[in-house]
C-alpha beads as a LAMMPS data file, in Angstrom:
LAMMPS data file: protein, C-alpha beads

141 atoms
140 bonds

1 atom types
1 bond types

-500.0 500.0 xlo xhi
-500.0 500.0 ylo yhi
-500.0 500.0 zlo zhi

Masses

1 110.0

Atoms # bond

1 1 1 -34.887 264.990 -281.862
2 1 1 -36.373 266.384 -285.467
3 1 1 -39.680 267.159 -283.566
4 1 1 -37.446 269.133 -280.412
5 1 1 -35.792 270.843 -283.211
6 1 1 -39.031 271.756 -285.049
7 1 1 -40.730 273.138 -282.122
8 1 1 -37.993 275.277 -281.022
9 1 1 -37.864 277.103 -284.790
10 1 1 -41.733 277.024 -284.512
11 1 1 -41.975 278.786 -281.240
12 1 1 -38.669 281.260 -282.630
13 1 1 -40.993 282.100 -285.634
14 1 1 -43.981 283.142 -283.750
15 1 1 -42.385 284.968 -281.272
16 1 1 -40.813 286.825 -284.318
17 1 1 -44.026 287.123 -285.668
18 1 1 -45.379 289.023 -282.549
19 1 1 -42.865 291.350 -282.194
20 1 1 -42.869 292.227 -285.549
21 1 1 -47.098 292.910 -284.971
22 1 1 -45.937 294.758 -282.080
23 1 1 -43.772 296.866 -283.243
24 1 1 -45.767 297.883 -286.410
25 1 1 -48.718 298.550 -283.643
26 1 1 -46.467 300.789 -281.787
27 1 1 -45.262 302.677 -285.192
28 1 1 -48.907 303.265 -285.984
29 1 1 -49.846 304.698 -282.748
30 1 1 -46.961 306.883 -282.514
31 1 1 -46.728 307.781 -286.133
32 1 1 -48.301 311.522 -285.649
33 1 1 -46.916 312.110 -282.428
34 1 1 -44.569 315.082 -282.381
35 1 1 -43.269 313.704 -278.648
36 1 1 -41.250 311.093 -280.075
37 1 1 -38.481 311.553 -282.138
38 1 1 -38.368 310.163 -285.497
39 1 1 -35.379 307.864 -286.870
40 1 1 -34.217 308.297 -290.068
41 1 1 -33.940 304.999 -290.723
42 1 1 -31.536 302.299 -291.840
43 1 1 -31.411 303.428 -295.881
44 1 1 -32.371 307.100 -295.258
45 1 1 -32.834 309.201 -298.399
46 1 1 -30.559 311.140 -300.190
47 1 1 -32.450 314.237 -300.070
48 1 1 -33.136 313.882 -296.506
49 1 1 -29.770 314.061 -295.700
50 1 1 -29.277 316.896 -297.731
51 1 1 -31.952 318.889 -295.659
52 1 1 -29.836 318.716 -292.512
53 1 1 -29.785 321.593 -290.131
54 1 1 -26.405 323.586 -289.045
55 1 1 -25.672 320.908 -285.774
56 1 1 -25.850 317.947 -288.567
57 1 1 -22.590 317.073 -289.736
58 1 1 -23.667 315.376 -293.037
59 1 1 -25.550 318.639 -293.917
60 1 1 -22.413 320.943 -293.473
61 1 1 -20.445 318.560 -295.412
62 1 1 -22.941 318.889 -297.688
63 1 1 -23.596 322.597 -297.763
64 1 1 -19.447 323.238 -297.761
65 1 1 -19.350 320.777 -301.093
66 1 1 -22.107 322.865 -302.556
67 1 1 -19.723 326.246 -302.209
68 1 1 -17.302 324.572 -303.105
69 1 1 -18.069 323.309 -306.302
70 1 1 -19.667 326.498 -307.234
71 1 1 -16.806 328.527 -306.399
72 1 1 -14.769 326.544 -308.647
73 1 1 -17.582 326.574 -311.270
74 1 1 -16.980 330.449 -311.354
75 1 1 -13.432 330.255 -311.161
76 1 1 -12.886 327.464 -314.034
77 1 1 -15.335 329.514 -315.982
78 1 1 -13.389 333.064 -315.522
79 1 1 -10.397 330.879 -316.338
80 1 1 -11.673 329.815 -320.083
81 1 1 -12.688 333.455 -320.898
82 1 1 -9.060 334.291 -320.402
83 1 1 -8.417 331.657 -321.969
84 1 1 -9.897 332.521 -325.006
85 1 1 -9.178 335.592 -325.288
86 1 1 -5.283 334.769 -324.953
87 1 1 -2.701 335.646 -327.288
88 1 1 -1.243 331.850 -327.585
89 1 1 -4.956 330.331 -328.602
90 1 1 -4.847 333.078 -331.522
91 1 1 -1.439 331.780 -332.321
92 1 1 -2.431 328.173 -332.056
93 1 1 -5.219 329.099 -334.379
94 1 1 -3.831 330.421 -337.274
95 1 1 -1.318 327.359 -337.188
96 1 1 -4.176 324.825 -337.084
97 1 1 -6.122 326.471 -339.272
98 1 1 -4.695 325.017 -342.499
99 1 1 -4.229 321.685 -341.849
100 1 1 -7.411 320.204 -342.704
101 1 1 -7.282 322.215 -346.364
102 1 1 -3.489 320.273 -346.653
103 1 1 -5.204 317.116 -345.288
104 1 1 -7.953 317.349 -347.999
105 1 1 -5.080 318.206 -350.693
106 1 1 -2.763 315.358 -349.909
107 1 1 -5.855 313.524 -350.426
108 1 1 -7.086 314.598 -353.166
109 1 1 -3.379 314.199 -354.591
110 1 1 -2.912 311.355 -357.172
111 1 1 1.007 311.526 -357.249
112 1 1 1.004 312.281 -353.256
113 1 1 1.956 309.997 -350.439
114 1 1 -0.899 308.783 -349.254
115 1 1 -2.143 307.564 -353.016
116 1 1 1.131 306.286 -353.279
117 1 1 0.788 303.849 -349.879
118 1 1 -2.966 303.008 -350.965
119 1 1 -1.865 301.362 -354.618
120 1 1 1.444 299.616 -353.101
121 1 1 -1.246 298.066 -350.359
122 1 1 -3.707 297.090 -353.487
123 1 1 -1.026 295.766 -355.484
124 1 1 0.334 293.793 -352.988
125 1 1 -2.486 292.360 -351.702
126 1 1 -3.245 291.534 -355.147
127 1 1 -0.091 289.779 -355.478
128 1 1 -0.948 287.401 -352.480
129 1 1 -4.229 286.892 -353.733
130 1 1 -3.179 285.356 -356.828
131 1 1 -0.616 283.413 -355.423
132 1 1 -3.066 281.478 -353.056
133 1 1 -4.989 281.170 -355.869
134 1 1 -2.347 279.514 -357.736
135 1 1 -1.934 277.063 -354.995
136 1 1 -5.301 276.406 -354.627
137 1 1 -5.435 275.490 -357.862
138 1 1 -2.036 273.819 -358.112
139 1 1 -2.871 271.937 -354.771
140 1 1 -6.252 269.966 -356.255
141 1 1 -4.851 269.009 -359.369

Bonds

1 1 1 2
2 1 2 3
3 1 3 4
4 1 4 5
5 1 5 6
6 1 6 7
7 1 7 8
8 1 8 9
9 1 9 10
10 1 10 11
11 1 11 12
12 1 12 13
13 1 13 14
14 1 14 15
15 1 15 16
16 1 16 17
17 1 17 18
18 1 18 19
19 1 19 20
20 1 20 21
21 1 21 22
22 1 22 23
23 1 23 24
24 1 24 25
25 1 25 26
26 1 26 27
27 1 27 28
28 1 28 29
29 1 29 30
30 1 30 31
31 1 31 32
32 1 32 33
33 1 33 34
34 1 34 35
35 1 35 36
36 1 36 37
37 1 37 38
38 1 38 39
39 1 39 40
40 1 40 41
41 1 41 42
42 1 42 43
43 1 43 44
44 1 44 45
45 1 45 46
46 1 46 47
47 1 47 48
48 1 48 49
49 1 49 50
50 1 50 51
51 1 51 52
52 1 52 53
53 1 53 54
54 1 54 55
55 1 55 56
56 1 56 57
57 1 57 58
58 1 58 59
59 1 59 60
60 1 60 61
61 1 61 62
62 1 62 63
63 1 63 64
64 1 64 65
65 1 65 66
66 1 66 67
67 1 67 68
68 1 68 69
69 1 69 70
70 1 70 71
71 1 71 72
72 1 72 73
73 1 73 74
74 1 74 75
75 1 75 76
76 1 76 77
77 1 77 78
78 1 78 79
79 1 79 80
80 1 80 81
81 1 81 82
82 1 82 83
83 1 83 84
84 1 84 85
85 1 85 86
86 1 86 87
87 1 87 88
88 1 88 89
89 1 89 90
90 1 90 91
91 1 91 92
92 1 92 93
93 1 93 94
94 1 94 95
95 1 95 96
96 1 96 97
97 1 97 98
98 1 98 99
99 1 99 100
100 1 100 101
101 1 101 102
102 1 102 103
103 1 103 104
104 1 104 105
105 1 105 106
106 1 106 107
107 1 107 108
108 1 108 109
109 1 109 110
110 1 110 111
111 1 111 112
112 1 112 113
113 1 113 114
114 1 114 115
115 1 115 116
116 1 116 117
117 1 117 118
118 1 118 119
119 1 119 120
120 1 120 121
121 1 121 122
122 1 122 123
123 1 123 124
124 1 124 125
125 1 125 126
126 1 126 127
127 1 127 128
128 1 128 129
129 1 129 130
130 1 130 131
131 1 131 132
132 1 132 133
133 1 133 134
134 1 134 135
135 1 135 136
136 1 136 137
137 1 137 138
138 1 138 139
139 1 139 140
140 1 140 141
């Protein structure tokens, strides 16, 4: 039954095996001839697609997305010159425009908040420090 079973996937391979020959026989012979129309293949290429003529559907899908996008790259672009030139982004300005000079202050600030925050945090981690080390040291002895 093994040796049925052998011969029958032997035979399968080499009839693969010629066809495959076959066909790349065929492809050889016919690869310059303008008669026969050429297939694009399984995994065509990107760019091949993209050079589709007006009939191909996947090149005016293509060619619409390219107006597209760079109709709305002109528009998004006439859209942040206005923008800028706006009287709320002035506004917005001058308010923003001091807060990293306060932030630097505040900093800079011994008796300010955030130097007040920073030594409660040191002291109290301080605090727990030396109280695990007190019963570290209370623990061994």
């Amino acid at each position: 039954m093994i040796w049925l079973i052998s011969l029958l996937l032997l035979a399968v391979f080499a009839w693969l095996l010629l066809n495959g020959i076959n066909e790349k026989q065929w492809v050889d012979a016919h690869m310059h001839d303008e008669n026969v129309s050429s297939d694009k293949g399984l995994f065509a290429s990107f760019t091949e697609l993209l050079d589709g003529d007006e009939e191909d559907k996947v090149g005016n899908v293509v060619g619409n997305l390219k107006k597209k996008s760079a109709e709305a790259g002109n528009t998004l672009g006439e859209k942040l010159s206005d923008a800028k030139e706006s009287e709320t982004v002035g506004k917005l300005m001058d308010k923003t425009s001091g807060i990293r000079e306060r932030v630097q202050n505040e900093v800079k600030n011994e008796d300010g908040m955030l130097n007040k925050i920073k030594n409660n945090v040191t002291s109290a981690v301080d605090k727990a420090g030396k109280k695990v080390d007190e019963k570290i040291v209370n623990r061994n002895k």
